[in-house]
Steps between C-alpha positions, in 0.01 A plus 500: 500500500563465126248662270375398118612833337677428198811690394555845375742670335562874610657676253526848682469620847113606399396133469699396784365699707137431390584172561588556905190642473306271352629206723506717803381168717728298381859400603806632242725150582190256403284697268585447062378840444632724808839369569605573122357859567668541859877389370454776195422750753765392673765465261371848372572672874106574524465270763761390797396208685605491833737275626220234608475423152765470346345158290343754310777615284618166396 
């Protein structure tokens, strides 16, 4: 389910994780302001999606 968040930047891993925070309900591949915030953890090494989601760090 797609949500109506609108994008955000995350300029350090503080925001970003606020962000995954902020969005907790909704999904990283579909939500504007999460799935920014998920790939900088992730490209940062904070976070390490399993291998079920792997559409993540595209």
């Amino acid at each position: 389910m797609a949500c109506n968040h609108s994008a955000r930047d995350c300029p350090d891993s503080v925001t970003a994780h606020r962000l995954m925070q902020q969005y907790i309900d909704c999904d990283a591949a579909t939500c504007p302001a999460k799935g920014p915030a998920f790939r900088f953890l992730v490209a940062q090494g904070e976070v390490c999606p399993d291998d079920r989601s792997q559409e993540y760090a595209r």
